[in-house]
C-alpha positions in Angstrom: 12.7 31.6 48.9 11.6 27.9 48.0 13.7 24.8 49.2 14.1 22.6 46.9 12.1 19.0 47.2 13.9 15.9 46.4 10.9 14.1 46.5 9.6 15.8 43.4 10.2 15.2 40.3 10.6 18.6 38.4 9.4 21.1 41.4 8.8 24.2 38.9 7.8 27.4 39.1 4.2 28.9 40.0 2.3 30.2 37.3 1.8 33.6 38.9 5.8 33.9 39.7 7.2 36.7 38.8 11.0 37.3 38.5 13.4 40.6 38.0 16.3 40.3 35.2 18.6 43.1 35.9 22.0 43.7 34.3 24.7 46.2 33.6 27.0 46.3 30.9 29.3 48.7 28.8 31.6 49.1 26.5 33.8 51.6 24.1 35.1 51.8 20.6 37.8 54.0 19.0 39.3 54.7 15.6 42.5 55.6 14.8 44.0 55.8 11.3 42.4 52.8 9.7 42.5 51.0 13.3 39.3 50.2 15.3 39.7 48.5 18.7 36.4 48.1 20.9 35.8 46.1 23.9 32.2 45.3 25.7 31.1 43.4 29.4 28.1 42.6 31.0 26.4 41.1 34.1 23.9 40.7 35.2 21.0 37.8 36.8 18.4 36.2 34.6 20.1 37.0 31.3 20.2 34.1 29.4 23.4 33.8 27.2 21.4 35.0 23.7 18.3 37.1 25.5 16.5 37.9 28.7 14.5 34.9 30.3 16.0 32.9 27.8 16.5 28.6 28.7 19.7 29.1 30.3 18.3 32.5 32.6 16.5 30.7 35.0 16.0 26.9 37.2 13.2 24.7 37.8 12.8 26.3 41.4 12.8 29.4 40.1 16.0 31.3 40.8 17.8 33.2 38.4 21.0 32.2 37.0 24.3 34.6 37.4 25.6 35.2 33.4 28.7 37.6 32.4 30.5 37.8 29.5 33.1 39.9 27.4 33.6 40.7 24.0 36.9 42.5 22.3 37.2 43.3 18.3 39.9 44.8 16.8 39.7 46.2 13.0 42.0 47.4 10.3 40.9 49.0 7.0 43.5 50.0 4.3 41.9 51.4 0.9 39.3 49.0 0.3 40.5 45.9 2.3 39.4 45.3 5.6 40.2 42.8 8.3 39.0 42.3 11.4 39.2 40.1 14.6 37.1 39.3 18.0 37.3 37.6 20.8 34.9 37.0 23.5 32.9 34.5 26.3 29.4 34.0 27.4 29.2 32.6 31.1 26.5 31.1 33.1 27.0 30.4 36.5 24.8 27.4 38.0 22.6 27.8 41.1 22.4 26.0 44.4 19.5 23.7 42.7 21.5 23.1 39.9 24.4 21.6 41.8 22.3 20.2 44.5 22.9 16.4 44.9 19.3 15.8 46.0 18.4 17.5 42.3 16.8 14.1 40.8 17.2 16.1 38.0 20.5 16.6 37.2 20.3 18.5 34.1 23.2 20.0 32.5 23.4 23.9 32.3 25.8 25.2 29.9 28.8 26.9 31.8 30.5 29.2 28.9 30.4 29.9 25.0 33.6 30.7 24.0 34.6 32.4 20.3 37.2 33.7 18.1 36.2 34.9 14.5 37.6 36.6 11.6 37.1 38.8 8.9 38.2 39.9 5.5 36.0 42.0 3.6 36.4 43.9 0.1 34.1 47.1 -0.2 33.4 47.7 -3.7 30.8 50.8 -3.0 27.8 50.1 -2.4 28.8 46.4 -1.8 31.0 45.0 0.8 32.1 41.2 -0.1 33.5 39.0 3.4 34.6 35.9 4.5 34.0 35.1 7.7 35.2 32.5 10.1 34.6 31.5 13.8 35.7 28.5 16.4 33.2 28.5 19.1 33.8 26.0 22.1 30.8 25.0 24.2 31.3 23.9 28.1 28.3 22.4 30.4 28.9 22.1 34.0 28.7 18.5 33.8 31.7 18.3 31.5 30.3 18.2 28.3 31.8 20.1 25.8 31.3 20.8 21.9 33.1 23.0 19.4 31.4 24.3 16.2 33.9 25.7 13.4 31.6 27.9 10.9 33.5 29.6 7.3 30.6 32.0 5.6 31.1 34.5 2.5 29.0 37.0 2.6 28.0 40.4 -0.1 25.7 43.2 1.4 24.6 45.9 -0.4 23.7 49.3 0.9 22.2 51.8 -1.0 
């Protein structure tokens, strides 16, 4: 295990390094009458909050980061109307390096990516027509934070 040098700079992380991502995660969906409700977790080390290895997966001394997350959906179709709704977080937990105050660093890691979004959706076989809507708040461990609010229509065609 490496201790961290205040007297460098940016210490990194040996070319010939290697590193282990491991995770577990599961999840389960169900149908019932027009009603789909489905639910999803995961954790895991060196995960990165979009893919393995990613920027937020590992630190400049090498250790990987702790991320989890969550995600729930719930759906309703009726005829040819459909609406739906999810709910879920991303998490990143910071390492000993990250918080360290000898770190001359001190970069900012983010902490959680937090969403709602919505759906309404017209199926006119073999096209589906949506609107679709999402809040997503952004937290860094140094207290930044950010929110993004995204409306898209959508058509897909399946043939």
């Amino acid at each position: 295990e490496q201790t961290p040098n205040s007297t460098v700079g940016d210490p990194g992380i040996p070319a010939d390094a290697t590193r282990s991502v491991w995770g577990v995660g599961g999840g389960a969906w169900g149908r019932i009458v027009g009603f789909g409700i489905g639910a999803t977790g995961w954790y895991g080390k060196g995960l990165g909050t979009a893919w393995a290895l990613g920027n937020t997966a590992i630190d400049n001394i090498g250790e990987l980061r702790t991320h989890y997350g969550y995600l729930g959906a719930v759906n309703y179709r009726v005829a040819d109307v459909e609406f739906a709704m999810s709910y879920g977080s991303t998490n990143v937990v910071a390492t000993e390096w990250d918080s360290a105050p000898l770190n001359p660093l001190k970069l900012s890691v983010i902490k959680q990516v937090r969403g709602i979004g919505g759906k309404v959706a017209y199926h006119l076989e073999p096209v589906v027509f949506s609107i679709d809507g999402m809040n997503l708040h952004y937290n860094w461990h140094r207290g930044e934070t950010q929110t993004a609010n995204v409306i898209s229509a959508s058509m897909l065609a399946e043939w």
